[in-house]
C-alpha positions in Angstrom: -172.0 21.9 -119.5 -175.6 21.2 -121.2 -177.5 18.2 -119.0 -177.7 16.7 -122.5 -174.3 16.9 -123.6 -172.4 13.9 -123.3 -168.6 13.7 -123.0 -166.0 10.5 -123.2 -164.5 9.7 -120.0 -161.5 7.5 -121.6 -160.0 10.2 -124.3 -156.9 10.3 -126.3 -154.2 13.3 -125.1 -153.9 15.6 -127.4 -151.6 15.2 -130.4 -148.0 16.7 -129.5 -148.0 19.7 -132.2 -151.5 20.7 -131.5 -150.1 22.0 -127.8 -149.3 25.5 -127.0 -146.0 26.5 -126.0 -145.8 27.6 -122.0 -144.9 30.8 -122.0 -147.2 32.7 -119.4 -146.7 32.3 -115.6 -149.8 30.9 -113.7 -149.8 32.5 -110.2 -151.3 30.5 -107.1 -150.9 33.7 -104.8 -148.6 31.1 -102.8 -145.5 32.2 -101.9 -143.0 29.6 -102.4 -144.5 28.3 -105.8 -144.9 31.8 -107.2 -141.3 33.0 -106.4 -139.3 30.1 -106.6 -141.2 27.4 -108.5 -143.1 29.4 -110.7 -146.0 27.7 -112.6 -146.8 28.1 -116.3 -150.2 27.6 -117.7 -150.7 24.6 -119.1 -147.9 23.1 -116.8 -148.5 19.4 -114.8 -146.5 18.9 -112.0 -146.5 16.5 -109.1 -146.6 17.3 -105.7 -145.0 14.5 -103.3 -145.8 14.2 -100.0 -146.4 11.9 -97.0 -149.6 11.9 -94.6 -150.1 14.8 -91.9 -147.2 17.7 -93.6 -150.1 20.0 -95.4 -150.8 19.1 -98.4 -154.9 19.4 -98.9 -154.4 22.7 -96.8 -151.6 23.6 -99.8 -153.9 22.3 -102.7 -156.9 24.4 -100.7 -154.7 27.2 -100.8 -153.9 27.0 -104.6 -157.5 26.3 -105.6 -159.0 29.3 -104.3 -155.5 31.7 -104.9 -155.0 30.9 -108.3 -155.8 33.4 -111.6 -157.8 30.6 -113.4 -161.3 30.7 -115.1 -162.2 27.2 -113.3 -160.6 24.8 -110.7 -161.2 21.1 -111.0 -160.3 19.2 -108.0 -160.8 15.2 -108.4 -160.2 14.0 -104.8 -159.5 9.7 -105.0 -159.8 7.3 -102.4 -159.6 10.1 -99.5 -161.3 9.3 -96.3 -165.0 10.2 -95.6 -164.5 12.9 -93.4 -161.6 14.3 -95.1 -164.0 15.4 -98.3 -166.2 17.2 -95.9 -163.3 19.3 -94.4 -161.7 19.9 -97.2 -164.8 21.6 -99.3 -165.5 23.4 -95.7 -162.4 24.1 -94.7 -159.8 23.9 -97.5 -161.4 25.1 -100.4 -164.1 27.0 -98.4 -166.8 29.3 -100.3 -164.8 31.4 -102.0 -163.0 28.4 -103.4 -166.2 26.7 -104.1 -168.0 29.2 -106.7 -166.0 28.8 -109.4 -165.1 24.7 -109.1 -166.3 21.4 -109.7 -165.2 18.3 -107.3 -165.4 14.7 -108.2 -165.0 12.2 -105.3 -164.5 8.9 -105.2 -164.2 7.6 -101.4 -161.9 4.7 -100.1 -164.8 2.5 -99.6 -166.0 2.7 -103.2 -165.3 -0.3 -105.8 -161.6 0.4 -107.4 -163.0 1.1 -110.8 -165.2 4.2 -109.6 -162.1 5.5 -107.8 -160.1 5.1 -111.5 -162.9 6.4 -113.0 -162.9 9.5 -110.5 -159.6 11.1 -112.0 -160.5 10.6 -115.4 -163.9 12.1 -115.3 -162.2 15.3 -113.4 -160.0 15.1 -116.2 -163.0 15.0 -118.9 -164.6 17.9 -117.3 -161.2 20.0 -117.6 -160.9 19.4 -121.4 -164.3 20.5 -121.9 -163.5 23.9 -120.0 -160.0 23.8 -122.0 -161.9 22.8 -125.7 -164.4 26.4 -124.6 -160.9 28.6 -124.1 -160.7 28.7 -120.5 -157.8 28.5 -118.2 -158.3 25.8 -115.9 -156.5 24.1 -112.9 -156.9 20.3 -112.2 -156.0 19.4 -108.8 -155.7 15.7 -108.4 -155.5 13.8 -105.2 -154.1 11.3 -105.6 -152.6 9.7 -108.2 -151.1 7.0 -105.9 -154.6 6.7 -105.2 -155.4 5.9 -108.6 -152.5 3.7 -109.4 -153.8 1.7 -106.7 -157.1 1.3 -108.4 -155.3 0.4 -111.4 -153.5 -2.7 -109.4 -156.9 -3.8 -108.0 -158.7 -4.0 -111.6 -155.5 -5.4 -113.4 -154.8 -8.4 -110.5 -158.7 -9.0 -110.6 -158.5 -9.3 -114.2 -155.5 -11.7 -114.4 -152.9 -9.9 -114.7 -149.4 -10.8 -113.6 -147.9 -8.6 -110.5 -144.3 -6.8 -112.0 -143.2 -3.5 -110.2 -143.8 -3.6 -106.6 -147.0 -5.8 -107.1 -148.3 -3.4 -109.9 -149.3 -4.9 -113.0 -148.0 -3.9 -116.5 -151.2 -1.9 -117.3 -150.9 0.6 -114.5 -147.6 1.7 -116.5 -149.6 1.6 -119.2 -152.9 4.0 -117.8 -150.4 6.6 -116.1 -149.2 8.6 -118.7 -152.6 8.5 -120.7 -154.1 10.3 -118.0 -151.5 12.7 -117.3 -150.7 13.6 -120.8 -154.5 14.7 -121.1 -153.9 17.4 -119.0 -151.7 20.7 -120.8 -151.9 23.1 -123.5 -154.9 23.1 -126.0 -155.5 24.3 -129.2 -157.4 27.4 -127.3 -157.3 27.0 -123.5 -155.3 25.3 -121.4 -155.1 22.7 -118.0 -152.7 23.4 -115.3 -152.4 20.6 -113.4 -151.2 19.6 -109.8 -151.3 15.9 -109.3 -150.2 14.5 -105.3 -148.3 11.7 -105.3 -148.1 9.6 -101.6 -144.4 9.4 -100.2 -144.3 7.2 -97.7 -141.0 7.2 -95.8 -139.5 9.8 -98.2 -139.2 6.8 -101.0 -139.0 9.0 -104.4 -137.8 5.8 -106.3 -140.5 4.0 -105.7 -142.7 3.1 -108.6 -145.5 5.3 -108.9 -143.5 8.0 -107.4 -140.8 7.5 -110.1 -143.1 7.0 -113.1 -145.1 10.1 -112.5 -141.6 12.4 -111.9 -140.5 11.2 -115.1 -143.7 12.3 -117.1 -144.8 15.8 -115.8 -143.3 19.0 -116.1 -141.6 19.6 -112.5 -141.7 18.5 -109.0 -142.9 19.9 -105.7 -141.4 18.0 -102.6 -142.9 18.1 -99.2 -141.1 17.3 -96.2 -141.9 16.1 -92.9 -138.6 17.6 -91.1 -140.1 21.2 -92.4 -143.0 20.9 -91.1 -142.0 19.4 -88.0 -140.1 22.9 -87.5 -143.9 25.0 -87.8 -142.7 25.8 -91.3 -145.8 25.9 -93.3 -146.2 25.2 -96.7 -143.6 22.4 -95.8 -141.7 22.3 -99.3 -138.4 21.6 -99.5 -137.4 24.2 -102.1 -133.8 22.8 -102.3 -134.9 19.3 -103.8 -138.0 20.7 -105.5 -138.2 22.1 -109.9 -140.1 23.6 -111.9 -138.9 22.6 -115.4 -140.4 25.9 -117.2 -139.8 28.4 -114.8 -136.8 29.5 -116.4 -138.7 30.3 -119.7 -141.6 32.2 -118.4 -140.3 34.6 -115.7 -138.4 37.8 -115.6 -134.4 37.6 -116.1 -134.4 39.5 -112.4 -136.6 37.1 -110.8 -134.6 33.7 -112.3 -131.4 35.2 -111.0 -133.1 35.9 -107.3 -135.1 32.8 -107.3 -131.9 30.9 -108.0 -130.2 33.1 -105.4 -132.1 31.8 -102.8 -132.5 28.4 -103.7 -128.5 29.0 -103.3 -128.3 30.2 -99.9 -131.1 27.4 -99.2 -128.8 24.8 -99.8 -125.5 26.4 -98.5 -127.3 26.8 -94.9 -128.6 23.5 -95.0 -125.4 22.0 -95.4 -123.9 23.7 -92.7 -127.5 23.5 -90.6 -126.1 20.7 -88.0 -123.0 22.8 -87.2 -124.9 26.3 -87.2 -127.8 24.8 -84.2 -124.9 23.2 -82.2 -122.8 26.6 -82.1 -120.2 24.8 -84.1 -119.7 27.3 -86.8 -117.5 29.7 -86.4 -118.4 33.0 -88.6 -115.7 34.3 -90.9 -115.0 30.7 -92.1 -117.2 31.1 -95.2 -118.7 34.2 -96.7 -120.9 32.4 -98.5 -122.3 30.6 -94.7 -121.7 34.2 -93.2 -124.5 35.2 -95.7 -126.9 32.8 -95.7 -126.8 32.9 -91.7 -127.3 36.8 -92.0 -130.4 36.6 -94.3 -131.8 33.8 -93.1 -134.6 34.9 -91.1 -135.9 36.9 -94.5 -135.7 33.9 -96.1 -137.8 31.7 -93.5 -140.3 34.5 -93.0 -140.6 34.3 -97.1 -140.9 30.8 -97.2 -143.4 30.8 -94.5 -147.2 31.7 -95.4 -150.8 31.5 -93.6 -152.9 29.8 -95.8 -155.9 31.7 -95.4 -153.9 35.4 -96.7 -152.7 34.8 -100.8 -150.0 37.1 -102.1 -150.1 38.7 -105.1 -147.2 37.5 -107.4 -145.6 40.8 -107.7 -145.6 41.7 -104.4 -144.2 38.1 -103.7 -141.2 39.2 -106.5 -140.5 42.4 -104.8 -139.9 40.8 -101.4 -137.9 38.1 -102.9 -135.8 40.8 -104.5 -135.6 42.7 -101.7 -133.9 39.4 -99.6 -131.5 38.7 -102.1 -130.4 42.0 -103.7 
């Protein structure tokens, strides 16, 4: 980007029949999302999660793992010392070389933390508008929804959902409809959205579900059991997986996601000794393979998988 080359910051999405189909996978070299929610380039999905269950070590994870040309991260109303550990720590050097991070603090005024997601979001359609591949990592959008409320009560307007104006409804899905397939490139997008309580119908939460493309759940129960990244695959979509993977791997994937459920149905009764096996094949068999499962679901941050060694093993547990 030329020093002298200005940008707007406030841009129309691009017109519906100027996007790209999604048709190609975009690994992360995480697990879970790779095998089971499997991202397509130019895809936007939002990631909902409470405080303290992973989620900037899972964003870290998918900013320095994933096959993209550049990585925007916008990072909105965090805490101080959270920007500090998550360009250390997080995102660390290998993550660093190839993105750009806009921050926007909790302390700042409200309309340089709106202004923070949109200018991330300016500097991925330049990428895009040059033909790169580029991942936009946005956290958060409650965040910036919040923002939103502060400008629009300051300005006047009357309170509606929840205590949030009519214009935040209004700046949501211009923002995230910038983000997708271009004319040559394309933005992948990850945006967090803040769950407190496990409330998915609340506002913000439901607005956002509504618009993007799929749906990554975190959940605090998971990660209270050392389960790390704490997704709850069972409640969690991708809405283009089934269009840009491998027959094989949407049969396994859905497999899984099968025996997922099945066990956790019967979890309460399986812990306690209740069960008795025999009773139901399909229990018998998710008891059997469920170690596999857990130790495919489970993955250290710091060691990414490639995506076909991560479709092999999911094979392997299901087959």
């Amino acid at each position: 980007l030329d020093q002298g080359e200005l940008v707007p910051v406030d841009r129309d999405p691009p017109p519906a029949l100027s996007r790209r189909p999604v048709e190609l996978a975009m690994p992360t070299k995480v697990r879970i999302l790779d095998g089971l929610l499997t991202l397509g380039e130019g895809q936007r999905i939002g990631l909902f999660a409470g405080s303290g269950v992973g989620k900037s070590t899972l964003l870290g994870s998918v900013a320095r793992g994933v096959v993209a040309d550049v990585v925007v991260v916008a990072l909105v109303g965090e805490r101080g010392r959270e920007v500090g550990e998550f360009l250390e720590h997080a995102l660390g050097p290998e993550g660093r070389k190839r993105s750009v991070v806009v921050v926007a603090t909790s302390d700042v005024s409200p309309l340089e933390r709106l202004r923070a997601a949109e200018v991330a979001t300016s500097y991925a359609e330049f990428f895009r508008d040059q033909g790169a591949k580029v991942m936009l990592l946005v956290d958060s959008v409650t965040r910036y929804a919040r923002a939103a409320r502060e400008v629009g009560l300051a300005a006047g307007e009357p309170p509606a959902r929840r205590g949030y104006p009519p214009s935040v409804f209004a700046l949501m899905p211009r923002l995230l409809e910038r983000s997708g397939q271009g004319p040559r490139g394309s933005i992948t997008a990850i945006y967090t959205v803040l769950v407190e309580g496990g409330d998915m119908d609340e506002p913000i939460a439901d607005e956002v579900r509504g618009i993007l493309d799929g749906h990554v759940v975190m959940d605090r129960s998971i990660a209270s059991r050392g389960r790390y990244p704490a997704i709850d695959v069972t409640v969690s979509l991708s809405r283009v997986m089934d269009g840009i993977v491998s027959k094989e791997h949407r049969a396994a994937a859905r497999k899984l996601r099968a025996l997922l459920g099945v066990y956790e149905a019967k979890r309460d009764l399986i812990t306690l000794g209740a069960y008795v096996k025999g009773s139901d094949p399909e229990v018998d068999e998710a008891v059997a393979k469920m170690p596999r499962i857990e130790q495919f679901l489970r993955q250290d941050p710091k060691e990414p998988v490639e995506i076909a060694d991560t479709i092999a093993t999911l094979l392997k547990i299901v087959g």
